[in-house]
N, C-alpha and C positions, 0 to 999 in steps of 0.2 A: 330106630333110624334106618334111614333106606342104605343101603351099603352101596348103591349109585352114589350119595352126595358126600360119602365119608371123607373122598380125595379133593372133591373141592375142597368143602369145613378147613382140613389139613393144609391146603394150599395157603387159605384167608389166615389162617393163625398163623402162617410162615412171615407171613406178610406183613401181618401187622407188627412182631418180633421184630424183624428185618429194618422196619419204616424206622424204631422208638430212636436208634440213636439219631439219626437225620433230624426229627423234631426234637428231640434233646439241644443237637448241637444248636439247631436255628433259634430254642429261648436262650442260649445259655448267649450267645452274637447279640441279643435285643436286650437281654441284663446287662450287659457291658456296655452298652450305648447308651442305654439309658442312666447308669449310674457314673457314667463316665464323666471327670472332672479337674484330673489331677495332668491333662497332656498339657505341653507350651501353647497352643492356640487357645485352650483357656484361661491357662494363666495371664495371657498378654491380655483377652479380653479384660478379665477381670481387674487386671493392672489398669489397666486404661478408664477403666471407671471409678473407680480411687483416684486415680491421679485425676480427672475431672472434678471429682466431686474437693478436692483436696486444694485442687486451682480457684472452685469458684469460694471458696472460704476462706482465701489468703494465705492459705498454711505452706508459705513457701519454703520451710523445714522439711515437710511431709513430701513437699512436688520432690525439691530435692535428691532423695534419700529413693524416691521410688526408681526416678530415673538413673539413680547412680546403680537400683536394684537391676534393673530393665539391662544396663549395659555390662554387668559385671555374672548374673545369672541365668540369664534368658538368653537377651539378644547373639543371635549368631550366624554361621554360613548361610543358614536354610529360614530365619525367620526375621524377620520386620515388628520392633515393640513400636517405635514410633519412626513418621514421615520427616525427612531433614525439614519441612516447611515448620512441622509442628513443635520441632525441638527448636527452631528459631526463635517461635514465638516463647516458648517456655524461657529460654535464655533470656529472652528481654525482660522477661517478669520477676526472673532470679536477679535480675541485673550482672549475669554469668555473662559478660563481653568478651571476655577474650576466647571463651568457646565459639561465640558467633566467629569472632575474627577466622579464626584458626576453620572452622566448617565450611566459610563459606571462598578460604583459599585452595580448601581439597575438593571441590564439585567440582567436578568436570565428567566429561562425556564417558571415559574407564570407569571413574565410579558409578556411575548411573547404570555402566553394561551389567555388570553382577550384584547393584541395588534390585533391579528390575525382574534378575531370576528368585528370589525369594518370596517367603510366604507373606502374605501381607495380612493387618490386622483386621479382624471382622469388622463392619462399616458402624459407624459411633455418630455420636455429638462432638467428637473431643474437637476437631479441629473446626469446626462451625463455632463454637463460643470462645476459641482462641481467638479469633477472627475477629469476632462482635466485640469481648471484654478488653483486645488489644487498640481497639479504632476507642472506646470510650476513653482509655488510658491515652490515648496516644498523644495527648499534652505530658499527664502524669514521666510516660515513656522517657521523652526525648529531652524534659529536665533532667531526670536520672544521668541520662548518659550526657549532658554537657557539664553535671556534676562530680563526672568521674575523674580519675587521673590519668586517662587516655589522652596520646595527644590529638591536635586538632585533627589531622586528615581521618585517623580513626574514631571521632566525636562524628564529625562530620559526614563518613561512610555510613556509620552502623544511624544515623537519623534517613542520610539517604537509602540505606535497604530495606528500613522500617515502612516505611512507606512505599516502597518498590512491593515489599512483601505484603502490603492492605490492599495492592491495587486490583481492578476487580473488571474488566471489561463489561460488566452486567449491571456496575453504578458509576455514579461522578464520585465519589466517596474522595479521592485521590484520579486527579485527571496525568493523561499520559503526557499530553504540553505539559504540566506541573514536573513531572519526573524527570523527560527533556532539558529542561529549563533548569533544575535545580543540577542536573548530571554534567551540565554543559560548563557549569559556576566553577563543580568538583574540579573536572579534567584541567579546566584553564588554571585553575590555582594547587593541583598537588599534579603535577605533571609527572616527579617519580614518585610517586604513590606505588605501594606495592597491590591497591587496590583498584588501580588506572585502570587496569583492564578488565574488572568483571563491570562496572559501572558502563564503559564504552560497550560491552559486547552483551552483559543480560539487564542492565535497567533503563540505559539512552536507548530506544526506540525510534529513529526519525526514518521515515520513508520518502524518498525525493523520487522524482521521473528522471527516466534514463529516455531510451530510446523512444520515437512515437513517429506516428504516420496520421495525416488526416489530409480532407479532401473537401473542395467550397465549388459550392455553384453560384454566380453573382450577374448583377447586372447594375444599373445605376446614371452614371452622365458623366459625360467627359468635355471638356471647354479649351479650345486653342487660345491661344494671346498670340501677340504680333502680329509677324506678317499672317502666319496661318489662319490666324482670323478672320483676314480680310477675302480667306477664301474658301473656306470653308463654314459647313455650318457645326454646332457644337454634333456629339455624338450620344446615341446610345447604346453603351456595348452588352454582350454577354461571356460567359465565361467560364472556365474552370481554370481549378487553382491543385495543386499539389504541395503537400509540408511535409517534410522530414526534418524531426528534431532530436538535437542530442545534448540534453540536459538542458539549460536555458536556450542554445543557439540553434536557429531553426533554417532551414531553406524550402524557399518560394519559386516553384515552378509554375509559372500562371503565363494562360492562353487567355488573351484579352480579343475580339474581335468587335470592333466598331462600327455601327451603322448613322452615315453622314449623307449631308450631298454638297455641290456645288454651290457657294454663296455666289459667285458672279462665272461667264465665260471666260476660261483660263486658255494662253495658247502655248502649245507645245510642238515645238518646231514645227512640222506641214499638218497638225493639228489641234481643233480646238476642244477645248473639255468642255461643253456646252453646260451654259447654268439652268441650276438644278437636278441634272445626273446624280445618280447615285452615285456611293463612294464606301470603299471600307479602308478600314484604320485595322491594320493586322500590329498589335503590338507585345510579342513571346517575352516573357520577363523570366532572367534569373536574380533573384536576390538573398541576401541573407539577413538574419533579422535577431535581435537579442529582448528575450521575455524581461521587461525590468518592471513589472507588477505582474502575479495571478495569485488568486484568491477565489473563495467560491462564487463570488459573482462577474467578473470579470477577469481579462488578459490585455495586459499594452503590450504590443510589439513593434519598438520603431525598426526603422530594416534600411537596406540603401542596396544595391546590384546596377545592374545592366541589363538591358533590353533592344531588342532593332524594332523599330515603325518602317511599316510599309505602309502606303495611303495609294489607293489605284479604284478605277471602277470595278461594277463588281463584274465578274466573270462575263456572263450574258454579255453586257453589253461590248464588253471586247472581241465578243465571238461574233457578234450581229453587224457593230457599227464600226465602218471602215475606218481604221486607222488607231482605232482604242486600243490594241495592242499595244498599240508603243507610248501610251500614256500609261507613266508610272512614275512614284516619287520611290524609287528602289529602299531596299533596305538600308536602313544607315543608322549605324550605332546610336544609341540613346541610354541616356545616364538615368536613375531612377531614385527618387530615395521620398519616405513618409512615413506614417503612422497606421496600424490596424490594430483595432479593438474588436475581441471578441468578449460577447455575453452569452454567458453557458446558460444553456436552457435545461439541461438535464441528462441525465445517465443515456449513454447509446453503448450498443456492443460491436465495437468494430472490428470490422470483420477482418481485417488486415494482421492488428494484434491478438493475438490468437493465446499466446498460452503466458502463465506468470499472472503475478496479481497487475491487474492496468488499470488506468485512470481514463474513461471513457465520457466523452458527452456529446450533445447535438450545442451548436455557437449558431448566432448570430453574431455576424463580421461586418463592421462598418470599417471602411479602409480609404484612405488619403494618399494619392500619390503625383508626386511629380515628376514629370517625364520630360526630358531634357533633347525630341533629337537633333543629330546634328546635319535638318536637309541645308542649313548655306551655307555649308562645307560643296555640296556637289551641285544645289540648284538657285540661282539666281532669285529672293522675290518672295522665298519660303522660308525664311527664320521663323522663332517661336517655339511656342512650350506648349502643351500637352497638360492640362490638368485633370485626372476622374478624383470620381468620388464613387465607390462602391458598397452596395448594399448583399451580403451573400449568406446562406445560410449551407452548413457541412456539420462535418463531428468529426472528434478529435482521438485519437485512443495512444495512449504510453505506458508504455511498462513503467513499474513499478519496483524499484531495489532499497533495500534496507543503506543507510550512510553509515559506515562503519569507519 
């Protein structure tokens, strides 16, 4: 051998000496993981598939006895054997009631904080055919428990959670009107219930509108009676309209502007309003108005406020023709009250309501009004009423709050 390579050779056997425990340690790390079976996150697994297979066989001895295992040797600070949802359904199928009762007065938001830091069980079937075998039972169920010797508000609770807890936002299986409906029955008839308030605050669901903003552009026909009649011709206006609503009750800020003209020559002191001239009908409304139908296809709002009519030529010709200036039926209070129906046409995103869950759409607004002013208080010859009927299309946007 060359006596150059002696000290290498010497180096590589140092080496491979040196390496042996490092690959030692790393089989001896991959033997233990592989053979590894006796830690709590297997046992739970494995618990949890017995206790399925044990469930779907009826062996409610066996369900029993596992879970009593689960809570008395496993379960603890750091681990999760089963989900409160899933011991619920267990309990239903023991017909173990008063563990439900008793579970589901201790959830609250604390318990949930240091549920939440635990280990949870590896992902299963278990709580999927809880799910499916409790909705098949869920006649079998809710005889069980009006057969028990609970009294009525707790008969009646644990059939109301049973179904609270099948509910499924992904089917009609159990609808959320249904849960509403049945939670509304509860509260009215066990009012000190010591269960009043999880039904009010985690199974009744109702969401009403609070606040809202919306906005109409319209146009349509407007027709005088009386004397106004006799001097004027009917009108057609245009418009914008302003809503703010707060819960059913809404306010109507609407700019009506009307285009008219002279039905015959009117005289006004050293002048005459010549027939035929033009004419506008400026009529600013505030109203207020109570929603007493909405539904998906429509809204009734009858409404009643105040308004002033101003009726005068238009601009132009008071700048141009002498003496128009001082023809004018001034403003003068006017009483207002009718009907507007909106028909929703479909989701809009208003841009006004901005954040929270909101109830948005584009309307078609047919609206009925009668306008009451009062010119033969100040003008001799001009009584009469003010009838439109308008045609207007805008969109609606409201928050949306939980009715607790």
């Amino acid at each position: 051998m060359n006596t150059n390579s002696f000290p290498l050779l010497l180096s590589f056997i140092l080496l491979l000496i040196a390496g042996r425990p490092v690959y030692a340690q790393i089989d001896s790390i991959a033997n233990q993981i592989s053979k590894y079976q006796n830690g709590k996150s297997d046992v739970i697994s494995k618990g949890r598939r017995l206790l399925l297979d044990k469930y779907m066989e009826n062996d409610n001895k066996k369900v029993g006895e596992i879970i009593d295992y689960f809570d008395k040797e496993i379960e603890d600070a750091n681990y999760i054997t089963l989900y409160p949802i899933e011991r619920i359904f267990l309990y239903y199928s023991l017909r173990d009631y008063r563990n439900i009762l008793q579970s589901m007065l201790q959830y609250d938001s604390s318990y949930f904080v240091g549920f939440n830091k635990k280990i949870r069980p590896a992902p299963d079937d278990l709580y999927k055919k809880l799910v499916e075998q409790s909705r098949e039972k869920l006649t079998v169920l809710n005889l069980d428990i009006e057969l028990s010797d609970l009294s009525n508000d707790e008969k009646d609770f644990l059939k109301l959670n049973l179904k609270n807890s099948l509910w499924s936002k992904y089917d009609n299986f159990i609808l959320q009107d249904t849960l509403n409906s049945n939670a509304d029955t509860f509260l009215k008839k066990y009012p000190q219930s010591r269960y009043y308030k999880i039904v009010r605050k985690d199974i009744r669901y109702v969401i009403k509108p609070s606040g809202g903003f919306g906005v109409e552009f319209f146009s349509g026909y407007g027709f005088f009676t009386g004397q106004l009649a006799n001097q004027f011709n009917n009108n057609v206006p245009l418009g914008v309209a302003f809503d703010i609503y707060f819960k059913k009750i809404g306010f109507c800020l609407r700019d009506y502007i009307g285009f008219s003209s002279t039905l015959r020559s009117i005289q006004f002191t050293n002048v005459i309003w010549v027939k035929g001239d033009q004419v506008r009908v400026f009529l600013p409304e505030l109203s207020i108005g109570y929603v007493t139908i909405d539904n998906k296809q429509f809204r009734i709002t009858p409404f009643a406020g105040i308004a002033s009519t101003d009726i005068s030529p238009t601009s132009n010709d008071q700048q141009k023709k002498p003496g128009y200036d001082k023809i004018d039926l001034k403003w003068t209070m006017t009483y207002t009250f009718g009907i507007s129906t909106d028909f929703k046409l479909g989701k809009s995103r208003n841009a006004i309501v901005r954040n929270g869950t909101q109830s948005s759409y584009f309307f078609l607004r047919i609206r009925y009004a009668c306008n009451l002013p009062q010119f033969n208080c100040k003008y001799s010859g001009f009584g009469g009423v003010m009838h439109n009927i308008t045609i207007g299309i805008g969109s609606l946007g409201r928050r949306l709050k939980r009715d607790l």
